[in-house]
MARKOL-995737 format. One record per residue (C-alpha): x, y, z. Coordinates in steps of 0.001 Angstrom, whole numbers, plus 524288, in hexadecimal, padded with zeros to 5 digits. Example, Ala and Ser with C-alpha at 12.3 -4.5 7.8 and 13.67 -1.06 7.14 Angstrom:
MARKOL-995737
8300C7EE6C81E78835667FBDC81BE4
//
This chain:
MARKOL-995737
75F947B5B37A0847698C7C0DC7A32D775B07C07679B71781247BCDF7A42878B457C9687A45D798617C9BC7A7B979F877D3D37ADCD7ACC77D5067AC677B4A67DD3D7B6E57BBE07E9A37B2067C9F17E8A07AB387D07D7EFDE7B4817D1017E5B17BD707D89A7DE4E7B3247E6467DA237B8607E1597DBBA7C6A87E0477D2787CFF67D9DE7D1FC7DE9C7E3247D89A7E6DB7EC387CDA67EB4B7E9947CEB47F9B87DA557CF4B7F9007DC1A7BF7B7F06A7E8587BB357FB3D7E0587BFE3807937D4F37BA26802727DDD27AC427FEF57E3FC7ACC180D577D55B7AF3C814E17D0B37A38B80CC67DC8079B3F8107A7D93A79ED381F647CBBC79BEA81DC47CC5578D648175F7D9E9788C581D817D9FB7902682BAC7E73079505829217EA047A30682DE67F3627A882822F47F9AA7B50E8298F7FADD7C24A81F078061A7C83481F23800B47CEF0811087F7EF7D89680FCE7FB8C7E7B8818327F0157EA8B81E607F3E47F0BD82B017EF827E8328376C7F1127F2D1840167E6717FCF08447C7E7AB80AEB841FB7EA538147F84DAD7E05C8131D857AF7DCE582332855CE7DB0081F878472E7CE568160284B457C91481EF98552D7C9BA82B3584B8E7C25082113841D27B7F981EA184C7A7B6FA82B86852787B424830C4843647AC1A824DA83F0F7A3D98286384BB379D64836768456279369837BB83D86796A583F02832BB7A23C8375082B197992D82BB3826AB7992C832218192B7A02D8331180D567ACA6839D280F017B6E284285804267BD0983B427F9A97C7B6844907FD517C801840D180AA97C5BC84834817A27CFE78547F819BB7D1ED84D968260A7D8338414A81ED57DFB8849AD814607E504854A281DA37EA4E84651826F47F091840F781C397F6E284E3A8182D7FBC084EA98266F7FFB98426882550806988447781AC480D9B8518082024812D784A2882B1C8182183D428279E819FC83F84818CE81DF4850078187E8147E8508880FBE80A9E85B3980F3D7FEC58588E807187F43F860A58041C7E8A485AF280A767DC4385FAF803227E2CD85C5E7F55D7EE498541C7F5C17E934848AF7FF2D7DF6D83D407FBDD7DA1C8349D804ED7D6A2827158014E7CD3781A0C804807DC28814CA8067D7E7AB815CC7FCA87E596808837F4D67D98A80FE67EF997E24581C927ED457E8EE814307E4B57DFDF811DE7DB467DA4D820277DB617E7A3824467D54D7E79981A5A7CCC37D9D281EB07C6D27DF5082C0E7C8F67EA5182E5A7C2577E9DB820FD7B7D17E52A81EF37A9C57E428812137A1EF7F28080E9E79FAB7F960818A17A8D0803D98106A7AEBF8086880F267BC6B814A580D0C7C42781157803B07CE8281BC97FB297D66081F897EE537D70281D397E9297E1028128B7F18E7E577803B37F3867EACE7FC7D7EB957E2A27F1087F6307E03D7FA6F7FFA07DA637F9497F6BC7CEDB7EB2C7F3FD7D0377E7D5801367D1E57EECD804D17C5AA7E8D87F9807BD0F7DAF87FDD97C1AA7DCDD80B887BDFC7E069807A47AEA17F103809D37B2167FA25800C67AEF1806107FC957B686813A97FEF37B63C81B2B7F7897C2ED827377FBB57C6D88305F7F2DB7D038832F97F4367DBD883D1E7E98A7E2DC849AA7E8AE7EB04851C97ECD47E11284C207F9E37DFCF849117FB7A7EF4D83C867F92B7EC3A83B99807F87E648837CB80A2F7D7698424780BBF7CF3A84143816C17C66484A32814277BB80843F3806087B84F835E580C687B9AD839E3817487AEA78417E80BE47A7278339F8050D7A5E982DED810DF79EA3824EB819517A4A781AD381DAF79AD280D8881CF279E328115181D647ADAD8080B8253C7B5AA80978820E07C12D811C081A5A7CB8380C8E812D47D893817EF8128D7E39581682810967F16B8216B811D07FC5D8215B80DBF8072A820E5801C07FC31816CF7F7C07FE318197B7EB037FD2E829197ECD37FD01829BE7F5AE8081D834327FF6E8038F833FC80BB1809BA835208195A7FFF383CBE824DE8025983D18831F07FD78847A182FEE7F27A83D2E8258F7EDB08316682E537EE23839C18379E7E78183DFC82F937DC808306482BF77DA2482A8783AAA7DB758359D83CEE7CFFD83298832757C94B82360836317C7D08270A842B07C3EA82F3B83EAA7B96B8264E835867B259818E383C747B66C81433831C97BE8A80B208313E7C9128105982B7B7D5C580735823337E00B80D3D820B57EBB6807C8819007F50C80C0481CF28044C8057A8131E80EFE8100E80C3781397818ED816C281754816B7817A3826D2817E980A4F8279882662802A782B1982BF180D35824568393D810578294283A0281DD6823EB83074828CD8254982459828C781DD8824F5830218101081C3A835D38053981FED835577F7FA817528430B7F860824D18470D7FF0482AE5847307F48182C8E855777ECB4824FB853CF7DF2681CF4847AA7E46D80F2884F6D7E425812B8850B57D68B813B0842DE7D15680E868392C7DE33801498350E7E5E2803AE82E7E7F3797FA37824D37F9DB7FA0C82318808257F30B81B73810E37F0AF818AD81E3A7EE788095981DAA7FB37807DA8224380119810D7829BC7F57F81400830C07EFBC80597831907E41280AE782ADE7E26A8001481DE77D2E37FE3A81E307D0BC80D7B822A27D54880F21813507DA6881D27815997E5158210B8097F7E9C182E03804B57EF9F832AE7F7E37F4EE83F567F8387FC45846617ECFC7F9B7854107E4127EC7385B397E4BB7E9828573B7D41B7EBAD8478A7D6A97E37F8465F7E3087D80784CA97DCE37D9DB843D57D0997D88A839A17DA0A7CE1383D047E2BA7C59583DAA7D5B77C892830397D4B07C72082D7D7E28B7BA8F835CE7E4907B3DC82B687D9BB7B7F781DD67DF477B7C8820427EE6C7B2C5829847FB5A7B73C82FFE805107BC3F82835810207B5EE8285181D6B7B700833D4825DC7BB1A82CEB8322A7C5828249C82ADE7CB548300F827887C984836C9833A57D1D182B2C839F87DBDA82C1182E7A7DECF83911832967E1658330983FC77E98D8293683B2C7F082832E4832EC7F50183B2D83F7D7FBAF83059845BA80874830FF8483D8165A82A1D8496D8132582142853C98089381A3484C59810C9817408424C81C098144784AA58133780A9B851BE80D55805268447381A2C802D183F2C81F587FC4184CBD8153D7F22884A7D81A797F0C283B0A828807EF5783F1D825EB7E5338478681C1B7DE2483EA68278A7DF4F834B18314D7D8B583D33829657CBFD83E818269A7CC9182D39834A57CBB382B66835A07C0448359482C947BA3982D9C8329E7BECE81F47840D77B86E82561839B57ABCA82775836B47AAD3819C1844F77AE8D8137283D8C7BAEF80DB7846727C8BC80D09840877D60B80F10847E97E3C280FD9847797EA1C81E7A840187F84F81F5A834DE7F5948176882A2D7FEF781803819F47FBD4819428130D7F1C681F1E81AE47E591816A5825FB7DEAC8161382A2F7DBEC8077D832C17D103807D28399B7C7FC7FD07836E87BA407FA9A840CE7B05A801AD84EBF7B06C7F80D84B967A4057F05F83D4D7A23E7F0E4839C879C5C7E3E082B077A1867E5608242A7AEC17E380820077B7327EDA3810C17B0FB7EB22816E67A3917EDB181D3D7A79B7F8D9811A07AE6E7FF81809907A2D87FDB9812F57980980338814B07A08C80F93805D67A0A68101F8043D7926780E2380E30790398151680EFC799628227A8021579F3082138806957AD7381F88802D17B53D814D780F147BE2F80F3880B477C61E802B5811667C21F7F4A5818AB7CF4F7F0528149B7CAE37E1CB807CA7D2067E4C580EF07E0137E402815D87DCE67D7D981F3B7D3987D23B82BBD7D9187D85C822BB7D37F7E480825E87C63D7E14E82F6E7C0DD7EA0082B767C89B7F42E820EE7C6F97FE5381B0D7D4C5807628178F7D0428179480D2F7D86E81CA6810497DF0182A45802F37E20E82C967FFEC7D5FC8360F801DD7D4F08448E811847D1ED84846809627C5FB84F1A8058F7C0B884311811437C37E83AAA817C87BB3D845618100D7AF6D8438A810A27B0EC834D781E937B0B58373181DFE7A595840658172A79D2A8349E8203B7A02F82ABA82BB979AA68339F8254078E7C835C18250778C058266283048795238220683A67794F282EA48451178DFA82A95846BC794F281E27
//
């Protein structure tokens, strides 16, 4: 008889959970499936619309030869990184050097995590925001760092606040995560921010990761780089993606671009855990890459007015939200008085109207009385959603 052995999963994992929308998508499909209720997600952003119709026909036309069924650069094609550095000359006034100073990536969640196992060691802490993307925090737990949030809330316009962040004590801090346009509270950055945190980097000797994908999208000011910034090549790494601006989530095309010495330290990383990405997604990246303003003009016509009917919806239920909010959410505070968290409030208007609004406890405790409406759902549907929350919350 063979000796039963158990195999216990790696410590790492220790403190984290399943990603909370992969365990509530999987909760609201059951529901579905054993009541026959259709529960309408106004959650997760995962762009409903299609790319540009060039962007599919480049991907066919180049899927259509026979030499790009094979593995590809971990560096990516030169005709990815010289788009992106055009892209990055034009709406950022930015110039990059292609060939050394541009990484594409298998999407920008995954760039994440490279850094992480970049740049950390067992202990290094990390400036990460709260409330923020959830896998800033999960990718520095799984690469041995340890976390150090800083707040983010009305108070402070949603911007980090300096001062408090050096009043905490800073030893030990490597690194700091930021990302504006902010996801989930929407604010927008400007130049005096980037600044202040290009200064602050400098001061202190700490690397700066900011995260760029939302900045083409209900933005009311022009799109910016913190790479704009004089001194930023010095201290910061950018990630970029075009999931959202380009309607592109499952293509999984990312970029980080920054100095020559940290993309190389990366791409050893890189080169070890994943390929090169498929010639004719690229290709049609490039494509996507060229567009111009009337694609985003007519992607953002189709946000506004998605936008309209979420606040319709946010009114009925007594909840308060700041105009001018960037990205494809609406981050809005719970109704003045609830006596509930943002969790208990997210359920009820699931039991209750069948619409599925996400608990902005998931990005961090400053999250809690606040919930985050998706835009990325048909103005059709937001309407009905809206619809069923009058019926139960009208006369409130």
């Amino acid at each position: 008889m063979v000796e039963r052995v158990e195999i216990v999963r790696s410590h790492r994992l220790d403190g984290i959970g399943e990603y909370y929308f992969s365990r509530k998508l999987r909760e609201i499909a059951e529901i579905e499936a054993t009541t026959g209720r259709r529960i309408i997600s106004l959650a997760i952003g995962s762009p409903d619309l299609p790319p540009h119709h060039s962007v599919i026909e480049r991907l066919i036309q180049e899927a259509q030869r026979p030499d790009v069924h094979k593995y590809m650069s971990y560096k990516g094609d030169p005709i990815l990184r010289k788009a992106f550095a055009d892209w990055y000359k034009k709406w950022y006034r930015t110039e990059l050097d292609y060939n050394t100073e541009i990484l594409p990536l298998i999407g920008s969640k995954e760039g994440l995590m490279h850094i992480c196992m970049t740049f950390l060691n067992k202990g290094d802490k990390v400036l990460v925001p709260n409330p923020g993307y959830p896998t800033y925090s999960s990718a520095v737990r799984l690469a041995g760092g340890e976390l150090v949030p800083y707040v983010l809330n009305k108070q402070n316009g949603f911007y980090p606040d300096f001062e408090a962040i050096e009043r905490e004590g800073l030893d030990g801090v490597k690194m700091m995560m930021i990302n504006y346009p902010n996801m989930p509270t929407g604010q927008a950055p400007t130049k005096e921010l980037f600044e202040k945190i290009v200064a602050f980097g400098a001061k202190h000797n700490i690397l700066i990761v900011h995260d760029n994908p939302y900045s083409f999208i209900r933005n009311a000011t022009k799109p910016i780089s913190i790479m704009e910034v004089e001194g930023a090549r010095d201290v910061a790494l950018e990630l970029n993606s075009l999931s959202k601006a380009h309607s592109m989530a499952g293509w999984r095309v990312g970029v980080i671009v920054g100095k020559k010495e940290w993309i190389d330290s990366i791409l050893t990383f890189k080169s070890n855990m994943d390929s090169g990405m498929f010639y004719p997604i690229q290709a049609a990246a490039e494509t996507a890459l060229s567009l111009g303003e009337e694609w985003f003009e007519k992607l953002n016509s189709v946000y506004y007015g998605r936008e309209k009917q979420a606040y319709a919806l946010l009114d009925i239920l007594g909840c308060k939200y700041r105009p001018n909010q960037a990205g494809l959410f609406i981050w809005a505070e719970l109704p003045e008085g609830y006596a509930g968290d943002c969790y208990t409030f997210s359920d009820e208007i699931l039991e209750q109207c069948n619409v599925f609004l996400t608990p902005g406890g998931i990005f961090g405790s400053e999250g809690n009385r606040y919930i985050r409406a998706s835009l990325c759902c048909p103005e059709e549907l937001l309407k009905q959603a809206t619809e069923q929350v009058a019926a139960k919350y009208g006369n409130r």
